[in-house]
Jmol script that loads the backbone (N, CA, C; Angstrom):
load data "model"
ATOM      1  N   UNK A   1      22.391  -5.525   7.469  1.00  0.00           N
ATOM      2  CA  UNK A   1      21.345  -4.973   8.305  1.00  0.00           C
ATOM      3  C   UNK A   1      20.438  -4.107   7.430  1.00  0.00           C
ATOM      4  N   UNK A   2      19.256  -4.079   7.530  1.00  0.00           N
ATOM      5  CA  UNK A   2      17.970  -3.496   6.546  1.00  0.00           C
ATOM      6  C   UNK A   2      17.600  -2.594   7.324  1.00  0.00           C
ATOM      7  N   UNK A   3      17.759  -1.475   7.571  1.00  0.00           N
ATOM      8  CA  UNK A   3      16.750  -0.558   8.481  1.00  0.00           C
ATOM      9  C   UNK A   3      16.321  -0.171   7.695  1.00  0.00           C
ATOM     10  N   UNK A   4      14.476   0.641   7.833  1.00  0.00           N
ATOM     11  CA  UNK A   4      13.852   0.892   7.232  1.00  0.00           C
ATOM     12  C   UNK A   4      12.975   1.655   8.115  1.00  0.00           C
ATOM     13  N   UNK A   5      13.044   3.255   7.424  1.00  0.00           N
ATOM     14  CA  UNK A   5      12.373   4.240   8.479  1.00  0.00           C
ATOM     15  C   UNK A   5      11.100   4.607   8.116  1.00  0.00           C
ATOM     16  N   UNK A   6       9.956   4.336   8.784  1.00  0.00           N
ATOM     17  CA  UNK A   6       8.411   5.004   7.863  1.00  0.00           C
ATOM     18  C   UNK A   6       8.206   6.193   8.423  1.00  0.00           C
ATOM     19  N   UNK A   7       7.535   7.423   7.966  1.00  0.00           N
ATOM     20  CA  UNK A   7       7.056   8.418   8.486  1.00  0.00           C
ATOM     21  C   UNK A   7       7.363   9.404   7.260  1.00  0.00           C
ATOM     22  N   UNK A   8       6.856  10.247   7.720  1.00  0.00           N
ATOM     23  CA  UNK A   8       7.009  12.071   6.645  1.00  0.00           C
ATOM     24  C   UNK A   8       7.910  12.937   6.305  1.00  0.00           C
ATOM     25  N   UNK A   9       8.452  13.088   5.318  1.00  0.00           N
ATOM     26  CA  UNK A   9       9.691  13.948   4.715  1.00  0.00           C
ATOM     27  C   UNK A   9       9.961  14.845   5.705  1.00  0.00           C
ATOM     28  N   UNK A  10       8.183  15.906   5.598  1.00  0.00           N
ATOM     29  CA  UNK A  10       8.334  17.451   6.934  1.00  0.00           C
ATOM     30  C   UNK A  10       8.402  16.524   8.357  1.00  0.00           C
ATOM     31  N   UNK A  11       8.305  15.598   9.256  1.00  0.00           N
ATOM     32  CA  UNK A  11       8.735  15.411  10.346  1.00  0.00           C
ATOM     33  C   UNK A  11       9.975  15.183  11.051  1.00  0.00           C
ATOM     34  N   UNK A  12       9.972  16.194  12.193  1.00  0.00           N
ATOM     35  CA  UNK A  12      11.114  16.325  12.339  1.00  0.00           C
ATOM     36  C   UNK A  12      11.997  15.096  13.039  1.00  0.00           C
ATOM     37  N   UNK A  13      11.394  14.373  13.642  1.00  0.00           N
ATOM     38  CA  UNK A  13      11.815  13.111  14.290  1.00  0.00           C
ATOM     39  C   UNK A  13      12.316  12.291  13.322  1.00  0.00           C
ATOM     40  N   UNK A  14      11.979  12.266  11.844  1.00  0.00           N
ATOM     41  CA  UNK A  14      12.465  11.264  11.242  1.00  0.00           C
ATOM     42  C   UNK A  14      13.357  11.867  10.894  1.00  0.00           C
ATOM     43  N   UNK A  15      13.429  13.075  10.547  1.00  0.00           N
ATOM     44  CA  UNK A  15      15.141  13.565   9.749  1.00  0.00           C
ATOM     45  C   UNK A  15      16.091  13.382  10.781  1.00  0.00           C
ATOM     46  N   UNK A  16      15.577  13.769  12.337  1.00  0.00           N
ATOM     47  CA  UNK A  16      16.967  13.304  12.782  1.00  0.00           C
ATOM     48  C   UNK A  16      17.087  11.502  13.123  1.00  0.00           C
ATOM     49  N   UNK A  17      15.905  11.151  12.764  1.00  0.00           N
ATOM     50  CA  UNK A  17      16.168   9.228  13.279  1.00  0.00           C
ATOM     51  C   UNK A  17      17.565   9.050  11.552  1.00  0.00           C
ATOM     52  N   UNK A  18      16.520   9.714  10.061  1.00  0.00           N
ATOM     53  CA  UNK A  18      17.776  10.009   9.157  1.00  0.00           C
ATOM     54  C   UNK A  18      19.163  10.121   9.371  1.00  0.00           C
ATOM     55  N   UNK A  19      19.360  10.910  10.064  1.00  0.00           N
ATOM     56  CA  UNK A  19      20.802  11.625  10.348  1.00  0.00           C
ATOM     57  C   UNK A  19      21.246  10.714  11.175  1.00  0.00           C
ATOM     58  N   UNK A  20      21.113  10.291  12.274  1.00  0.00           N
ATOM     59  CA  UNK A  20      21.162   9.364  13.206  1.00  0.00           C
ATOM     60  C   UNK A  20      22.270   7.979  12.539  1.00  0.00           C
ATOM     61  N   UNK A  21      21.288   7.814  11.227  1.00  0.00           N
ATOM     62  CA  UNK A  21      21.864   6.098  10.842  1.00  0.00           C
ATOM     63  C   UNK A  21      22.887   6.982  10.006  1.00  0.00           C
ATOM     64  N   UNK A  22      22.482   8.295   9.081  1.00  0.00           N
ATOM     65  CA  UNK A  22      23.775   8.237   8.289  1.00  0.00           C
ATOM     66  C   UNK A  22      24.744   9.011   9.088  1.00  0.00           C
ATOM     67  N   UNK A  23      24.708   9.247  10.481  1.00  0.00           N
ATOM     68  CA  UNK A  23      26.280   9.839  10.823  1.00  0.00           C
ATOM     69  C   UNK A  23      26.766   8.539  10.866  1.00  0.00           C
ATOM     70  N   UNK A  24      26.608   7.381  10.938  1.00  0.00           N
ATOM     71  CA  UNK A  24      27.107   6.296  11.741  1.00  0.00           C
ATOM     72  C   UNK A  24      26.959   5.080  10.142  1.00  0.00           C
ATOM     73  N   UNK A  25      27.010   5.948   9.264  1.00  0.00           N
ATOM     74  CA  UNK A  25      27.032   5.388   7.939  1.00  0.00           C
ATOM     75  C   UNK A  25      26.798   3.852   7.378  1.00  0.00           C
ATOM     76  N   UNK A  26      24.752   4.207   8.242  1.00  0.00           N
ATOM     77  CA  UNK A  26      24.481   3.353   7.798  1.00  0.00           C
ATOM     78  C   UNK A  26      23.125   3.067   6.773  1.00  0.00           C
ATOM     79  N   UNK A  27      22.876   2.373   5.702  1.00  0.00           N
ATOM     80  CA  UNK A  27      22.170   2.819   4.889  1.00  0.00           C
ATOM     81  C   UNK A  27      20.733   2.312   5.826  1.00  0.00           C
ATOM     82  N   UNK A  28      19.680   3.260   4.881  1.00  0.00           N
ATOM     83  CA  UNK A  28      18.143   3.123   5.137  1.00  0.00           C
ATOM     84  C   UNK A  28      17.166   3.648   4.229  1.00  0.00           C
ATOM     85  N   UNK A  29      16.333   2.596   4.002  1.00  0.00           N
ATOM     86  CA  UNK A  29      15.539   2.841   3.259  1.00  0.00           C
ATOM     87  C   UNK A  29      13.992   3.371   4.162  1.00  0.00           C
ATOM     88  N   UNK A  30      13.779   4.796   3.187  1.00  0.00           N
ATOM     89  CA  UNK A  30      13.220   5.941   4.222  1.00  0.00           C
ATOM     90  C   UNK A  30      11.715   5.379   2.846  1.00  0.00           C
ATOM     91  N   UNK A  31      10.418   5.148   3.955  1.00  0.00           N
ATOM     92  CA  UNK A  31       9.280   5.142   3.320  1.00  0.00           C
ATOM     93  C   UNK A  31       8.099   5.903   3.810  1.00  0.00           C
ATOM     94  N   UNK A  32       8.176   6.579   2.830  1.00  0.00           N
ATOM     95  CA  UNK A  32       7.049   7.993   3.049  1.00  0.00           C
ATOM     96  C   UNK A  32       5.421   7.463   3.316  1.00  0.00           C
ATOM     97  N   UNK A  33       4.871   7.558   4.678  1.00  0.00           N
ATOM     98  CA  UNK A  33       3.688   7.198   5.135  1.00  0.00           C
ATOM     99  C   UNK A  33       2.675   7.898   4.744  1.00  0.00           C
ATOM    100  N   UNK A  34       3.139   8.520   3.368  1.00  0.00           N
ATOM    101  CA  UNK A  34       1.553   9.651   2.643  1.00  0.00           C
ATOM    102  C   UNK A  34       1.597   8.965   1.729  1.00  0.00           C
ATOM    103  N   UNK A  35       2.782   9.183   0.943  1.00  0.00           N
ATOM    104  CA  UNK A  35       2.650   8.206  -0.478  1.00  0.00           C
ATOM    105  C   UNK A  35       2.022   6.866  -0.499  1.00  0.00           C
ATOM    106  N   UNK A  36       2.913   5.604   0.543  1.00  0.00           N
ATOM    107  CA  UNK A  36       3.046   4.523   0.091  1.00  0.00           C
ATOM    108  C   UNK A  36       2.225   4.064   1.162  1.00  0.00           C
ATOM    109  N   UNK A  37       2.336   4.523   2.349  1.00  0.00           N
ATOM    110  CA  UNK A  37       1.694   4.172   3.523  1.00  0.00           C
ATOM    111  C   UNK A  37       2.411   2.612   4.562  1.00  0.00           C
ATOM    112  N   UNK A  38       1.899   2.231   4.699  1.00  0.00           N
ATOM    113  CA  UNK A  38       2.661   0.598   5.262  1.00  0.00           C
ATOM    114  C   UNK A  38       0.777  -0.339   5.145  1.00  0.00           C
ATOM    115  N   UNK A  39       2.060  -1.376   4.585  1.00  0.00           N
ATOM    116  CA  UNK A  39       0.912  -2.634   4.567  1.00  0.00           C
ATOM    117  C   UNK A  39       0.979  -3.684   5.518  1.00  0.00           C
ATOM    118  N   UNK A  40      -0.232  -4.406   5.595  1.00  0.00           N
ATOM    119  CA  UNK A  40      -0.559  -5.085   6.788  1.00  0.00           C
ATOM    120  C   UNK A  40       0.213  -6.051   7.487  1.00  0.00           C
ATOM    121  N   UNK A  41       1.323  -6.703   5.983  1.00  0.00           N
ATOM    122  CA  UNK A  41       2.219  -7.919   6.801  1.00  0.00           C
ATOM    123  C   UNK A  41       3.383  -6.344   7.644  1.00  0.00           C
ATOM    124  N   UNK A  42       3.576  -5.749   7.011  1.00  0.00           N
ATOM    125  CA  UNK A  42       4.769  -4.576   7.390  1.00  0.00           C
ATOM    126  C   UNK A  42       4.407  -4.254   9.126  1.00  0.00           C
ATOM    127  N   UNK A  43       3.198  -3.628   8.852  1.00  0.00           N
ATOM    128  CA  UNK A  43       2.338  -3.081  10.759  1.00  0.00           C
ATOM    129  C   UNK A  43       2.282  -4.552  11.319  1.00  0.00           C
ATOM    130  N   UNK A  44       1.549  -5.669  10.797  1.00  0.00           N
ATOM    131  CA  UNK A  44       1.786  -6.809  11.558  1.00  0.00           C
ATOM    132  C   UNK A  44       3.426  -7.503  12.512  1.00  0.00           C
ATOM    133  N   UNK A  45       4.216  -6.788  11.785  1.00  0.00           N
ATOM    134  CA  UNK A  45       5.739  -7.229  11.896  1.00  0.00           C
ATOM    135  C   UNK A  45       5.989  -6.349  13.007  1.00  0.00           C
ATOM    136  N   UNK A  46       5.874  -5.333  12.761  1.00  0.00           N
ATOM    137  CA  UNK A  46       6.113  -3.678  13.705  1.00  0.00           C
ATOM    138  C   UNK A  46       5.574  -4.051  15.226  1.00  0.00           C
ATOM    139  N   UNK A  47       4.068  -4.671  15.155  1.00  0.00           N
ATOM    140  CA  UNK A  47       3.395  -5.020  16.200  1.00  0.00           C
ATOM    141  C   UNK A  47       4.315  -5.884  17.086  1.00  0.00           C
ATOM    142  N   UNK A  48       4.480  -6.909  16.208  1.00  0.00           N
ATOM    143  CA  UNK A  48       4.982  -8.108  16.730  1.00  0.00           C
ATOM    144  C   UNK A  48       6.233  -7.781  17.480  1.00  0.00           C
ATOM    145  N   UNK A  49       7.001  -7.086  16.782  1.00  0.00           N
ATOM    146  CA  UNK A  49       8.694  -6.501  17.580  1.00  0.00           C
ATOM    147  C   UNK A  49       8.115  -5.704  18.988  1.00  0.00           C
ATOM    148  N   UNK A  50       7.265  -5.100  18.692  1.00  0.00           N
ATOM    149  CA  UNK A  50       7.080  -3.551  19.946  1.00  0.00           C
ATOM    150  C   UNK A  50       6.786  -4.822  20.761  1.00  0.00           C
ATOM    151  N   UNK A  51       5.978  -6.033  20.379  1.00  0.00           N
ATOM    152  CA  UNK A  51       5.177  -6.442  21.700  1.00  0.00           C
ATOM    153  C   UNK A  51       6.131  -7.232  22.655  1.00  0.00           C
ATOM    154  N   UNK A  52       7.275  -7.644  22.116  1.00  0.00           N
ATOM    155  CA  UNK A  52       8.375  -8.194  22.807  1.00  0.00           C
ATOM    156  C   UNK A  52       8.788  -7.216  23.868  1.00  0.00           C
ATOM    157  N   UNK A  53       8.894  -6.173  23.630  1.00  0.00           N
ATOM    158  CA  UNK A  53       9.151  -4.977  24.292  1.00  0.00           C
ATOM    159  C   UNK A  53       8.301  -4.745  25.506  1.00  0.00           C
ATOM    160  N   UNK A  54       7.390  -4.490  24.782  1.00  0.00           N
ATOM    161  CA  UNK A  54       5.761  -3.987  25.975  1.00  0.00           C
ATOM    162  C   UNK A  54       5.245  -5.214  26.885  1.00  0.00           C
ATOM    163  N   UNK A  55       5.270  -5.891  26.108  1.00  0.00           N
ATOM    164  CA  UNK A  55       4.827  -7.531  27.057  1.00  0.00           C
ATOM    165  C   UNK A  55       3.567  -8.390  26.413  1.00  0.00           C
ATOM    166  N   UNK A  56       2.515  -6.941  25.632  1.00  0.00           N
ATOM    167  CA  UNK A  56       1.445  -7.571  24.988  1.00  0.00           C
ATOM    168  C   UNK A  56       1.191  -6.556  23.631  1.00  0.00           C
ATOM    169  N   UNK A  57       0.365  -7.599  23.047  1.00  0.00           N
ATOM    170  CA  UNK A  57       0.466  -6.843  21.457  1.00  0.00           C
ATOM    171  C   UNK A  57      -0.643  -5.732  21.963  1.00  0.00           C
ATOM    172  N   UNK A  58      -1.808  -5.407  22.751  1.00  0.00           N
ATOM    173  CA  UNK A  58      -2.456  -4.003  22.950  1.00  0.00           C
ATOM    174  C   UNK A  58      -1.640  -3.074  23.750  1.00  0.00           C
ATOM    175  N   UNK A  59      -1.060  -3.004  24.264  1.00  0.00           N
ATOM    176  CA  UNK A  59       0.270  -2.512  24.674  1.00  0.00           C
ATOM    177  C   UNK A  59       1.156  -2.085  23.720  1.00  0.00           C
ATOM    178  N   UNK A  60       1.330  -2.770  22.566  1.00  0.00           N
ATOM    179  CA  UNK A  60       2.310  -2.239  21.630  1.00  0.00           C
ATOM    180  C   UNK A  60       1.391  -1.216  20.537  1.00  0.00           C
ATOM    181  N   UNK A  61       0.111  -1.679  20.639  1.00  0.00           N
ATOM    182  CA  UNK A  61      -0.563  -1.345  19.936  1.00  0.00           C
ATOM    183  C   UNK A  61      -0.693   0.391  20.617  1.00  0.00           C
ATOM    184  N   UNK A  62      -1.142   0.490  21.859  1.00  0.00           N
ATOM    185  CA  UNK A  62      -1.189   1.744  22.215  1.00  0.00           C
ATOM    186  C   UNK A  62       0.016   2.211  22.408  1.00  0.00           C
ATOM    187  N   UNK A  63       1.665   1.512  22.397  1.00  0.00           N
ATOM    188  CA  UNK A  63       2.821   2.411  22.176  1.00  0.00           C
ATOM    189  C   UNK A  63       2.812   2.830  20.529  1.00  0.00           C
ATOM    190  N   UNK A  64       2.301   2.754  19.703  1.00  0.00           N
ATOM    191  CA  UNK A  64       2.637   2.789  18.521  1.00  0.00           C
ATOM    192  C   UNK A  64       1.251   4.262  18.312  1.00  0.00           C
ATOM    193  N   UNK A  65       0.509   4.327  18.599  1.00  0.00           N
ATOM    194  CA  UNK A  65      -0.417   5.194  18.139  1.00  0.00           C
ATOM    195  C   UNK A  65       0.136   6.345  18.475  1.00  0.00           C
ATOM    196  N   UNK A  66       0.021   7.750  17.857  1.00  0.00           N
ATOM    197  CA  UNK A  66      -0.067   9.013  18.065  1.00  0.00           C
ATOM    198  C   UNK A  66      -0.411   9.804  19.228  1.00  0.00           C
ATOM    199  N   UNK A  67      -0.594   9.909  20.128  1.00  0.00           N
ATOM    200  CA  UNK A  67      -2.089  10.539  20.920  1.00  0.00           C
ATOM    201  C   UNK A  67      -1.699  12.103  20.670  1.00  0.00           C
ATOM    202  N   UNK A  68      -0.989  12.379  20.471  1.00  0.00           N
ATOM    203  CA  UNK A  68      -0.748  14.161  19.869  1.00  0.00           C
ATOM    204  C   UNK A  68      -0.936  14.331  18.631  1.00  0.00           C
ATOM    205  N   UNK A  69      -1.474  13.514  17.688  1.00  0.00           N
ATOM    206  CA  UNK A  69      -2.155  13.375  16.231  1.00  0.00           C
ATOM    207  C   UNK A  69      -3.457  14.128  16.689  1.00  0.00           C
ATOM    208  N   UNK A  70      -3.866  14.846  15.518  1.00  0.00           N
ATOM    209  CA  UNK A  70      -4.946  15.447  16.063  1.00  0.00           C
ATOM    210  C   UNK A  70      -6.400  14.503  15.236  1.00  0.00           C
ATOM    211  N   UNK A  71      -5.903  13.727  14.476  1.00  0.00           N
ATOM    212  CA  UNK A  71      -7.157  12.686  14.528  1.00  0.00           C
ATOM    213  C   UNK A  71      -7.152  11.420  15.634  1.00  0.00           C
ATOM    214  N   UNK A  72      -6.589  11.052  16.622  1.00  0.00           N
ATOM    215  CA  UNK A  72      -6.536  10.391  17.910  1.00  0.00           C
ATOM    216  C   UNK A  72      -7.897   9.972  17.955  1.00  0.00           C
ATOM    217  N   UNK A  73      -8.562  11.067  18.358  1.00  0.00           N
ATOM    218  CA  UNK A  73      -9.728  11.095  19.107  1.00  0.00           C
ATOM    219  C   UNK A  73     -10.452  10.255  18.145  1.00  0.00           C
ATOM    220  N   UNK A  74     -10.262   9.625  16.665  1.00  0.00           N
ATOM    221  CA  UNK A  74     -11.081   9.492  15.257  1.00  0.00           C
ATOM    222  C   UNK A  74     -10.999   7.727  16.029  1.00  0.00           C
ATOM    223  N   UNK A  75      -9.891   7.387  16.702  1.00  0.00           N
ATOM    224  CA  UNK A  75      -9.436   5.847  16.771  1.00  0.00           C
ATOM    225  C   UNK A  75      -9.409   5.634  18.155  1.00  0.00           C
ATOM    226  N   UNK A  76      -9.287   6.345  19.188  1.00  0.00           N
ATOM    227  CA  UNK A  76      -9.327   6.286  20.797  1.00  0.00           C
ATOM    228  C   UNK A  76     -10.333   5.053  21.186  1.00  0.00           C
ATOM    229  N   UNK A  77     -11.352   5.356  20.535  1.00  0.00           N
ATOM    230  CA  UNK A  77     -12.520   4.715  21.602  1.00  0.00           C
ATOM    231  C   UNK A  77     -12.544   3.351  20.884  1.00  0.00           C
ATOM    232  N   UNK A  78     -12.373   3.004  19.777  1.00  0.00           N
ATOM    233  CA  UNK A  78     -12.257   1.643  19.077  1.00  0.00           C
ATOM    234  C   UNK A  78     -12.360   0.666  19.875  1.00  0.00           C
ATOM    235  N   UNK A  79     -12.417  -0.635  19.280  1.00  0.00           N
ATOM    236  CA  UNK A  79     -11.591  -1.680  19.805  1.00  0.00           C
ATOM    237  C   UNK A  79     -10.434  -2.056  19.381  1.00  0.00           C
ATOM    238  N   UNK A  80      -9.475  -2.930  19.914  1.00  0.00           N
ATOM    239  CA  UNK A  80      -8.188  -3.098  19.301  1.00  0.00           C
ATOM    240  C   UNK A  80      -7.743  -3.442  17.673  1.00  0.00           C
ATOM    241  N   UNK A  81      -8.440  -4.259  17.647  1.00  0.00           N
ATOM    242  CA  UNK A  81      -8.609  -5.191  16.052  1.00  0.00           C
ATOM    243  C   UNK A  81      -9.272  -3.971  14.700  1.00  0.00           C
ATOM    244  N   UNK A  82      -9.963  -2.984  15.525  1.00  0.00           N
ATOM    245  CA  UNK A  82     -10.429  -1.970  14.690  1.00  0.00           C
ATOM    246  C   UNK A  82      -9.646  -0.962  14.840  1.00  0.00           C
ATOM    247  N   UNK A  83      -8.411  -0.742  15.692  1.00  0.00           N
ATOM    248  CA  UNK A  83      -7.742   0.380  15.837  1.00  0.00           C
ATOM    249  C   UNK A  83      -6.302   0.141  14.260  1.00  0.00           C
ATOM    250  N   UNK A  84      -6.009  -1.139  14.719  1.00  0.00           N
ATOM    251  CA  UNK A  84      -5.232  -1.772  13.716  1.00  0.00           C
ATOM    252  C   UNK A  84      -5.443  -1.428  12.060  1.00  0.00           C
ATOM    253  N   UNK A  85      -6.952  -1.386  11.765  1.00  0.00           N
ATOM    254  CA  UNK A  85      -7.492  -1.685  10.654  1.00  0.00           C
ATOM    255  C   UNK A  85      -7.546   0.027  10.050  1.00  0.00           C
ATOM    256  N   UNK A  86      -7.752   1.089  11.039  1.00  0.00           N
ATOM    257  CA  UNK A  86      -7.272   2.091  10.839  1.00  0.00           C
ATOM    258  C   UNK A  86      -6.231   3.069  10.766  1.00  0.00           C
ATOM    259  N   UNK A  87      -4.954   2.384  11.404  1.00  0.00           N
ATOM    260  CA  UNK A  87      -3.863   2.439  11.306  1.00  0.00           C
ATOM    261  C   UNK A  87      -3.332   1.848   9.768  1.00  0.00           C
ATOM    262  N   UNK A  88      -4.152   0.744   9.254  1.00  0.00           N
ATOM    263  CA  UNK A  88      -4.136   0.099   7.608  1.00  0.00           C
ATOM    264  C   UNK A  88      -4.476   1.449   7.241  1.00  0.00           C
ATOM    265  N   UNK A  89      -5.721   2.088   7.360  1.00  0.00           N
ATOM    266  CA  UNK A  89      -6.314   3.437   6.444  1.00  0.00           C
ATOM    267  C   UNK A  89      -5.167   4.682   6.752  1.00  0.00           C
ATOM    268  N   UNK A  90      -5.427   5.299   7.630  1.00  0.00           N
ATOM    269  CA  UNK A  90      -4.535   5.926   8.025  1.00  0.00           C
ATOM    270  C   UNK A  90      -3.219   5.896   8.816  1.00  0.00           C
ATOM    271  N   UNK A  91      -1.983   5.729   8.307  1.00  0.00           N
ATOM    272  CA  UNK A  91      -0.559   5.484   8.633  1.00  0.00           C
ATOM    273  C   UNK A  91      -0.293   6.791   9.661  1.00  0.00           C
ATOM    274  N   UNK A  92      -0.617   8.080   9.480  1.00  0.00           N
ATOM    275  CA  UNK A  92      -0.045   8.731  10.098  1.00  0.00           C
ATOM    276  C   UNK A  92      -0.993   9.062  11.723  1.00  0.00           C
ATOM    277  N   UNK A  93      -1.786   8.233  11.756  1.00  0.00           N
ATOM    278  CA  UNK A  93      -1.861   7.843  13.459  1.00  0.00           C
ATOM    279  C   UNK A  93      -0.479   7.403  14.078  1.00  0.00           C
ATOM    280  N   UNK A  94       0.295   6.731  12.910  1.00  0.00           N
ATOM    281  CA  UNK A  94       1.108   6.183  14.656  1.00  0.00           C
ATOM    282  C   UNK A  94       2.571   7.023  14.643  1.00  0.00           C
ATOM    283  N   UNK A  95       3.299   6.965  16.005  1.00  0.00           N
ATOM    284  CA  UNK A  95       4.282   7.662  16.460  1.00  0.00           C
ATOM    285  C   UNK A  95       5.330   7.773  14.682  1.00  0.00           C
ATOM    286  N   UNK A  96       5.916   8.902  14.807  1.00  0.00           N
ATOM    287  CA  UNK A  96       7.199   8.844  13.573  1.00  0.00           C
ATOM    288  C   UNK A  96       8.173   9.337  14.275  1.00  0.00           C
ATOM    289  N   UNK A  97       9.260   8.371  13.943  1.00  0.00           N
ATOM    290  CA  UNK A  97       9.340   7.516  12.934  1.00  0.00           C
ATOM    291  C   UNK A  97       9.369   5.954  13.713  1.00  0.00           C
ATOM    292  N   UNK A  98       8.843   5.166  12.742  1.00  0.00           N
ATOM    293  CA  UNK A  98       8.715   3.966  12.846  1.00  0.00           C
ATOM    294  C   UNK A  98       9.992   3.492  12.195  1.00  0.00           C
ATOM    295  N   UNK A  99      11.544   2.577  13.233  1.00  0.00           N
ATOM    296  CA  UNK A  99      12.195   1.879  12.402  1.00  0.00           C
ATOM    297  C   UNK A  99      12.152   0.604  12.570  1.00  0.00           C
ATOM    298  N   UNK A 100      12.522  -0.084  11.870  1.00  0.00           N
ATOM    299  CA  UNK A 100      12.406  -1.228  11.612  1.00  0.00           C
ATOM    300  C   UNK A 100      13.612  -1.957  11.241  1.00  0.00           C
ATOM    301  N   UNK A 101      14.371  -3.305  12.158  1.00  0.00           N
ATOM    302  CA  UNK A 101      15.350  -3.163  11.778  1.00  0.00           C
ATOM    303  C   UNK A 101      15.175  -4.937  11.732  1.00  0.00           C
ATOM    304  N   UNK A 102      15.553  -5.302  10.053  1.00  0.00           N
ATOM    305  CA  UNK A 102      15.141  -6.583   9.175  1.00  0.00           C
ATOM    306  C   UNK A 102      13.146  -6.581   9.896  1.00  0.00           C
ATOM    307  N   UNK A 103      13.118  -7.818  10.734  1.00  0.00           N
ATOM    308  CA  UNK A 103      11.737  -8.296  10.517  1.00  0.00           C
ATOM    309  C   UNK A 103      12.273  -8.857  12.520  1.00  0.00           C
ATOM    310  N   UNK A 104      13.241  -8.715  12.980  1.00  0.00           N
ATOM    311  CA  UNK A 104      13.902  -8.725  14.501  1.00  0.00           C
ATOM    312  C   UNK A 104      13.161  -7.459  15.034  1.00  0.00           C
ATOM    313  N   UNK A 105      13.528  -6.429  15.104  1.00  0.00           N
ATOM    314  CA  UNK A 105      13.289  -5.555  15.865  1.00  0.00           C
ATOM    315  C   UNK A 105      12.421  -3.983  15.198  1.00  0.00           C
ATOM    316  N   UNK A 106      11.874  -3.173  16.407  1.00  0.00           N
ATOM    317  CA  UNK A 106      11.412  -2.221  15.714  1.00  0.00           C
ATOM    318  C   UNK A 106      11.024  -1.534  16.864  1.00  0.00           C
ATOM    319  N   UNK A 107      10.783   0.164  16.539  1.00  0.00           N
ATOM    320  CA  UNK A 107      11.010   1.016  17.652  1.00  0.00           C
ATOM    321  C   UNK A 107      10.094   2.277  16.927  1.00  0.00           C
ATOM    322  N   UNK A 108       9.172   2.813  18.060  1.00  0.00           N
ATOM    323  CA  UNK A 108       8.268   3.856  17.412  1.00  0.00           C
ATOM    324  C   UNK A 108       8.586   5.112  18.204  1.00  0.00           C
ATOM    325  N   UNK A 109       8.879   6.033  17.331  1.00  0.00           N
ATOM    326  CA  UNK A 109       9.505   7.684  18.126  1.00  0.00           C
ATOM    327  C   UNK A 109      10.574   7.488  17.733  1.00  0.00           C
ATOM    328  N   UNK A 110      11.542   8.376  18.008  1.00  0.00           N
ATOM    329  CA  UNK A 110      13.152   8.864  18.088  1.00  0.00           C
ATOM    330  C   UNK A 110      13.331   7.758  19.544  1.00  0.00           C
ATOM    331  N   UNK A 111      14.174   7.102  19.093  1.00  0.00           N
ATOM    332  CA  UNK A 111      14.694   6.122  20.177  1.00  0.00           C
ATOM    333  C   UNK A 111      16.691   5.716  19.584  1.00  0.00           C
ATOM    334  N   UNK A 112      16.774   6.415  20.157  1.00  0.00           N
ATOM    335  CA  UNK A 112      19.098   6.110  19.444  1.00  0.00           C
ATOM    336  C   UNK A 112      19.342   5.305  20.728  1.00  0.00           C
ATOM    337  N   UNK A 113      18.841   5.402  21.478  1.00  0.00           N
ATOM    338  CA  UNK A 113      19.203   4.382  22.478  1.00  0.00           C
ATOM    339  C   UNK A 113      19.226   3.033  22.333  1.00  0.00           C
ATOM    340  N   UNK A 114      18.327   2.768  21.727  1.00  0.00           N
ATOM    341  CA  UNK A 114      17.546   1.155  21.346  1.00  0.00           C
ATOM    342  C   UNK A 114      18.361   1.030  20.042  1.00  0.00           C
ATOM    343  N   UNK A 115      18.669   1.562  18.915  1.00  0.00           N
ATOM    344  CA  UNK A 115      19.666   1.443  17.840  1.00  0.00           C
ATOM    345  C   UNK A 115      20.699   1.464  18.086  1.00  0.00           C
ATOM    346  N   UNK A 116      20.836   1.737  19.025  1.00  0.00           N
ATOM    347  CA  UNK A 116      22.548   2.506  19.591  1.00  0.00           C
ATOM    348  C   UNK A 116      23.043   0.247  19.144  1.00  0.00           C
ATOM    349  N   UNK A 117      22.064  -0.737  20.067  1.00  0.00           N
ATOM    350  CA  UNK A 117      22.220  -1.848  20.268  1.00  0.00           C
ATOM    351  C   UNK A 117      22.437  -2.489  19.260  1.00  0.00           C
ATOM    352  N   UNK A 118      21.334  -1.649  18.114  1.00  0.00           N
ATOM    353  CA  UNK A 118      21.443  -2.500  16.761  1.00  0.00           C
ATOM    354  C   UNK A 118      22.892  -2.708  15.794  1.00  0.00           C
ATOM    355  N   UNK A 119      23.392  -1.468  16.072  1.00  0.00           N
ATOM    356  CA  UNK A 119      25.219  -1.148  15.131  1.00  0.00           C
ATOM    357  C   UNK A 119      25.998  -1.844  16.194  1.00  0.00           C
ATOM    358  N   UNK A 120      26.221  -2.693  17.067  1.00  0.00           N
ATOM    359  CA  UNK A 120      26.858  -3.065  17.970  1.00  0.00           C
ATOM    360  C   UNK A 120      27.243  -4.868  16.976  1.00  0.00           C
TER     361      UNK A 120
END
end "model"
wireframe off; spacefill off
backbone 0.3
color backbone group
């Protein structure tokens, strides 16, 4: 199993989504959304999992964005295809932490509920 957590060292949601996999000792590769950011097949993949979830990819698209980011308001009024393309520029619009588990599934925020399924 590959989990793979994106978001910010200082956020606190990801240290405990962190803690989360290693009480339950499982490895993850943690990718810092300042440094490295996520690339387009990566958010394309992310999309694709949430939208199974939500029902449609603008739906996943608006579960995945920030709205308590205080640049929101920079991507709100967009259109979809241009909200995406700024989510390419700027990574830390969307919810943290983003996991990702192989290229199957993926979950935006603190969600142990929805992983709880994945270690099963």
């Amino acid at each position: 199993m590959a989990i793979q957590i994106f978001g910010t060292a200082k956020n606190f949601d990801v240290k405990k989504a962190e803690r989360w996999f290693s009480d339950r000792r499982m490895s993850v590769q943690s990718i810092d959304l300042k440094e490295k950011g996520i690339s387009e097949g990566e958010l394309d993949n992310v999309l694709s999992c949430l939208t199974k979830s939500c029902g449609s990819r603008k739906l996943a698209l608006e579960h995945l964005l920030d709205k308590n980011s205080r640049n929101y308001a920079d991507i709100a009024w967009l259109p979809d295809e241009d909200k995406e393309e700024k989510l390419l520029e700027n990574p830390l619009l969307m919810k943290q932490p983003v996991v990702r588990n192989g290229k199957a599934d993926a979950t935006a925020g603190y969600c142990p509920d929805i992983w709880k399924n994945w270690t099963i």
